[in-house]
C-alpha positions in Angstrom: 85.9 -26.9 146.2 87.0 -24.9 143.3 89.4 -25.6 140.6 91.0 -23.5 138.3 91.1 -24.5 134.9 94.6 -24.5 133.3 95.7 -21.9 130.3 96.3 -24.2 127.3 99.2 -23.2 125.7 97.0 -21.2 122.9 95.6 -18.6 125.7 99.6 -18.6 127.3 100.7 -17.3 124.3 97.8 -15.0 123.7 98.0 -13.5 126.7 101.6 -12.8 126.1 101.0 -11.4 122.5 98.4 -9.1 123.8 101.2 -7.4 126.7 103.4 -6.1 123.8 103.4 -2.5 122.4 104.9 -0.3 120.1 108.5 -0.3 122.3 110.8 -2.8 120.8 112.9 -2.3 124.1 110.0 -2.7 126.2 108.9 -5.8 124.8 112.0 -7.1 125.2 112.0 -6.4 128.7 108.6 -8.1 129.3 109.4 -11.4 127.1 113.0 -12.4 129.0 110.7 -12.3 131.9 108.1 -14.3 130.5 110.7 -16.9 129.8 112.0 -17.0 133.1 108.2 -17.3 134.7 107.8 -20.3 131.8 110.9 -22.2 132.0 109.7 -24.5 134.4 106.5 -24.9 132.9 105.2 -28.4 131.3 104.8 -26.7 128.1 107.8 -24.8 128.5 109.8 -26.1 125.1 106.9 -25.3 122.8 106.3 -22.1 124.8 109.5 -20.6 125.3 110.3 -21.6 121.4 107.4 -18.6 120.6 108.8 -16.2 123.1 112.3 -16.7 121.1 110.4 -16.0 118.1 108.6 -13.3 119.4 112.0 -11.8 120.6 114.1 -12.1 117.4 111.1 -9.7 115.7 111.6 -7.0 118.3 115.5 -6.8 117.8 116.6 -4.2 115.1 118.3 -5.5 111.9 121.8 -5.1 112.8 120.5 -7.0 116.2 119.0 -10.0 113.8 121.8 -10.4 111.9 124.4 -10.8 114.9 122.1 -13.4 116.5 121.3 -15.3 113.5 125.4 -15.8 112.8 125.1 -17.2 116.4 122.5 -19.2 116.0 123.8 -20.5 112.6 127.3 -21.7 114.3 125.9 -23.1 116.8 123.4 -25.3 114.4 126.2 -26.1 112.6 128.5 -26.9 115.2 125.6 -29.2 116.7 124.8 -31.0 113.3 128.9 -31.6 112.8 128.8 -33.5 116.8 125.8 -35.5 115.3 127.5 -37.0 112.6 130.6 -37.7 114.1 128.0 -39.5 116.9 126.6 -41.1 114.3 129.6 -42.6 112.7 131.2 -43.5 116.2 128.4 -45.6 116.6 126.8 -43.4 119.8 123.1 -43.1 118.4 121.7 -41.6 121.4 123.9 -38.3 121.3 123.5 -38.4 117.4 119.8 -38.0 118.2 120.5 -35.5 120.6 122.9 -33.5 118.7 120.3 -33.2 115.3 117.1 -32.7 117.9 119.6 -29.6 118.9 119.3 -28.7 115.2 116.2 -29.0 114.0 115.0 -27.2 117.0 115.5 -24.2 114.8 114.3 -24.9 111.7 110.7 -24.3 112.4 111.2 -21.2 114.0 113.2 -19.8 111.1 110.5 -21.1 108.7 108.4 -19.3 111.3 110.0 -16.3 110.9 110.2 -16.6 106.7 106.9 -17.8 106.0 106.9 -15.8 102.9 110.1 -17.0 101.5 110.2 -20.8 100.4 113.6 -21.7 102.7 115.6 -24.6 101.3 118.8 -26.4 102.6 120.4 -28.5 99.6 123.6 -30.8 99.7 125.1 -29.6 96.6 125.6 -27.0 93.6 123.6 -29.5 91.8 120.4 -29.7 93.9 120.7 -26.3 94.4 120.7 -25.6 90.6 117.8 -28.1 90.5 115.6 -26.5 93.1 115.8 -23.1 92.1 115.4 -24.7 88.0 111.9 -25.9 89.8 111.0 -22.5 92.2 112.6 -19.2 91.2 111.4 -17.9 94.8 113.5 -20.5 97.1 116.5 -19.7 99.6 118.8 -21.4 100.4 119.5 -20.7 103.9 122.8 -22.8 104.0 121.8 -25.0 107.1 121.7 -29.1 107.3 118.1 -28.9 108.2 117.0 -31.3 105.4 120.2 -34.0 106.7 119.7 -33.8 110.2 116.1 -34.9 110.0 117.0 -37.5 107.7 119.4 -38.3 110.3 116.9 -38.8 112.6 113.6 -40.2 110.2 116.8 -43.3 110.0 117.4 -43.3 113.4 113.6 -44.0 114.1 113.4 -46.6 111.2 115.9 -48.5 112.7 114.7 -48.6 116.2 110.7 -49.6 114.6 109.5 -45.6 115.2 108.0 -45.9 112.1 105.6 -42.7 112.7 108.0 -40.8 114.4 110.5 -41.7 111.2 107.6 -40.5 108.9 107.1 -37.2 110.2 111.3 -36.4 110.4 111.7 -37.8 107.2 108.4 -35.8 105.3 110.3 -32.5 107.7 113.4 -33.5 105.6 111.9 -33.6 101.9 109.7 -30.2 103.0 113.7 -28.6 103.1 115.0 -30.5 100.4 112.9 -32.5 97.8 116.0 -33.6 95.8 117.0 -35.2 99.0 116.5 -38.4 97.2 117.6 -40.1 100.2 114.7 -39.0 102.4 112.5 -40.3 100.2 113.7 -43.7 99.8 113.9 -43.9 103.7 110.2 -42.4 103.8 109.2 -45.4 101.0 111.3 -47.9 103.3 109.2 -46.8 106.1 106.1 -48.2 104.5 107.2 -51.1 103.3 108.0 -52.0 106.9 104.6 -50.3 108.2 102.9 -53.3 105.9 101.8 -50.3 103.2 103.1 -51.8 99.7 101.0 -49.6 97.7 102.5 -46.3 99.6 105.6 -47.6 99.0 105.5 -48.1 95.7 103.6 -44.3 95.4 106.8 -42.8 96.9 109.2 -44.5 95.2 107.5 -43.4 91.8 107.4 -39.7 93.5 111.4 -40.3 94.4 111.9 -40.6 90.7 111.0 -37.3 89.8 113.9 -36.3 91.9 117.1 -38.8 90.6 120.3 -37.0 89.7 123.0 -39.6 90.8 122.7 -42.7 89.0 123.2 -44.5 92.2 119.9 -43.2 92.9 118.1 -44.3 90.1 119.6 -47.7 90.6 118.1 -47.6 94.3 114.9 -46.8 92.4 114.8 -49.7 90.0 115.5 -51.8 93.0 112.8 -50.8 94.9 110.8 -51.5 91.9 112.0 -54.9 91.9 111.3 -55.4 95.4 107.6 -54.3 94.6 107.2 -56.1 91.9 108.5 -59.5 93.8 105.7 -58.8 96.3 103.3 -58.9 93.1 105.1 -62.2 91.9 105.6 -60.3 88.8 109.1 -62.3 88.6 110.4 -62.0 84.9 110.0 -57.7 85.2 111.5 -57.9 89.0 114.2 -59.5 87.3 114.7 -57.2 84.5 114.6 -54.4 87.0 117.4 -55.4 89.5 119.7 -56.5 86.0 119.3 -53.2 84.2 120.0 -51.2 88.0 123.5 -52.8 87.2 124.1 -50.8 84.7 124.5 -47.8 87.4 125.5 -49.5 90.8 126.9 -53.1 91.5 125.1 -53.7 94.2 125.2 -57.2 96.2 121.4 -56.7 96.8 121.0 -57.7 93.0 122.9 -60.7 93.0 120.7 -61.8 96.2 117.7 -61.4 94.4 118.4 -62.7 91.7 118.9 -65.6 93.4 115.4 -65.5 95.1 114.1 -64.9 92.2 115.5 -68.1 90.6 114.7 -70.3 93.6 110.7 -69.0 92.8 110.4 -69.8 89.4 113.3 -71.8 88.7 114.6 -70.3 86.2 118.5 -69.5 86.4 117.9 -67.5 82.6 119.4 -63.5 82.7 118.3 -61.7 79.7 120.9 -58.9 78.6 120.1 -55.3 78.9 118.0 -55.0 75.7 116.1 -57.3 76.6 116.1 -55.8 80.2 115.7 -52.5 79.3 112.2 -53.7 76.7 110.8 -55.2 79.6 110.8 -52.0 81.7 110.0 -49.6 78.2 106.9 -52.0 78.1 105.8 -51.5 81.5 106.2 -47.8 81.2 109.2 -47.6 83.6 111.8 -45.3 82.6 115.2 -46.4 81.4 116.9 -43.0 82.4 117.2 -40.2 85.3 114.5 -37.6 84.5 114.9 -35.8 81.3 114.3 -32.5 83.2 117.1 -32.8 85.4 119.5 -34.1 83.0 119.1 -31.1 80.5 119.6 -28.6 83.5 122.8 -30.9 84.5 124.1 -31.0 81.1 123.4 -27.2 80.8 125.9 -26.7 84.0 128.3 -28.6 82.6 128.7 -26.8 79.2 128.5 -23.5 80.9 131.4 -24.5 83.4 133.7 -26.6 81.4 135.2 -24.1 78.8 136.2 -21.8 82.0 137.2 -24.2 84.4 140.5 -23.8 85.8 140.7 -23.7 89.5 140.9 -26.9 91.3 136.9 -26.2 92.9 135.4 -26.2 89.4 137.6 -29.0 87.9 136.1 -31.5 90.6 132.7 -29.9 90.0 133.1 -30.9 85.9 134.4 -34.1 87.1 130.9 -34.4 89.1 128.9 -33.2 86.3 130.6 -36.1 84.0 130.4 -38.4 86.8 126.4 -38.6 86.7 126.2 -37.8 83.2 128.2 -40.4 81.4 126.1 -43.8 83.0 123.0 -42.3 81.7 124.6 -41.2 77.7 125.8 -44.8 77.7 122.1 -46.4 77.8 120.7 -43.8 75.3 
């Protein structure tokens, strides 16, 4: 009896490469088929994800840039039904709806692979980003979102890998998705991997712009240091984060923290804010980002008029003022 061995999906897609020619219309031709004799194939997502690919490169420009408008509303139209899934409470469809999206990222990265493709939240990141990499686009698409979106969907149904590989997709789009990061560092601490979780939340600094942010930061910090039984900086660290959020987690932990050492004692913020300038632990949002922050808002505020670019000074003073007042 003889069996004939299978075509991984490597040698399908070689074979397929190798059928093309110089006619654009040709190949055209030859690929819809293709995807018609793959669509019922095991492989057929990863499969007929190439032959889109390979089809978008034979289409002229004008061709491209109708289909990409398509594409575009359609992502966007998808990511919009995943939030409002998401909100409602219906975490299945959300998961659905941002699958839908991301589906398209990597072949658009695919098709860029020159270009260094980005998909900030905000004027602000955006500023940020390019501040760090003159070469990036932004592509205007909620890549980075949707798979944080999901990397938090996974965490909270214990897919702790699956979360890790969404939420390292998201940070690839957007590292000053802050966000992303403390989920990734979240999904180590729960994996049992202090030390990694304390490695990103250090890397998560780098990125801070909102002070809520670095408040989330000096929390994890504290959480960290708990674990280490280091219980007089933990304390410092949740008491100064105050200074930027009120958050009920502090008041909590401060009152684990009491119950370990009893001691009920809260230094003030100088003393707080020694303990962390001892142990080397910033007192501020990154210097770097504050100076291109500050930069946009004395650029913008002498010409703002419009109701757009008085909420945008509004913003600008809204993360810079927390951090001038602890100078």
């Amino acid at each position: 009896m003889f069996f004939i061995k299978e075509k991984s999906y490597n040698d399908i897609i070689e074979e397929i490469k190798s059928k093309l020619t110089e006619d654009k219309k040709e190949n055209i031709s030859y690929l819809k088929k293709q995807a018609k004799k793959y669509k019922n194939h095991k492989m057929n997502e990863a499969i007929l994800k190439e032959i889109g690919k390979l089809l978008f490169e034979n289409l002229n420009t004008t061709e491209q840039e109708e289909l990409s408008s398509i594409i575009n509303k359609k992502i966007l139209e998808n990511y919009d039904k995943g939030v409002s899934f998401f909100e409602s409470g219906n975490i299945l469809e959300a998961a659905k709806s941002f699958i839908e999206v991301t589906s398209n990222a990597e072949i658009i990265k695919k098709l860029k692979q020159e270009k260094n493709l980005i998909t900030p939240n905000n004027f602000i990141e955006t500023a940020l980003i390019f501040n760090d990499n003159k070469d990036s686009e932004d592509i205007g698409l909620p890549f980075s979102m949707a798979y944080l979106y999901l990397g938090s969907i996974n965490v909270s149904n214990n897919q702790l890998n699956q979360a890790e590989k969404y939420l390292l997709e998201s940070i690839s789009w957007n590292p000053y998705n802050v966000s992303a990061r403390f989920e990734l560092a979240e999904t180590y601490k729960l994996l049992g991997n202090l030390d990694k979780y304390k490695e990103i939340t250090d890397e998560a600094y780098n990125f801070c712009i909102f002070p809520i942010d670095f408040a989330r930061y000096l929390r994890n910090l504290g959480y960290y240091y708990i674990e280490k039984e280091n219980f007089l900086l933990a304390k410092s660290l949740y008491l100064y984060s105050l200074l930027f959020e009120n958050s009920h987690i502090v008041a909590q932990e401060i009152t684990y923290i009491a119950s370990k050492t009893n001691d009920k004692n809260l230094p003030d913020n100088n003393e707080n804010k020694k303990a962390l300038i001892k142990n080397n632990i910033p007192t501020s949002a990154p210097e770097k980002n504050m100076q291109v922050i500050a930069k946009m808002y004395q650029d913008l505020k002498p010409q703002a008029k419009n109701q757009n670019e008085l909420k945008m000074i509004n913003l600008l003073e809204s993360i810079l003022t927390p951090y001038m007042n602890v100078q």
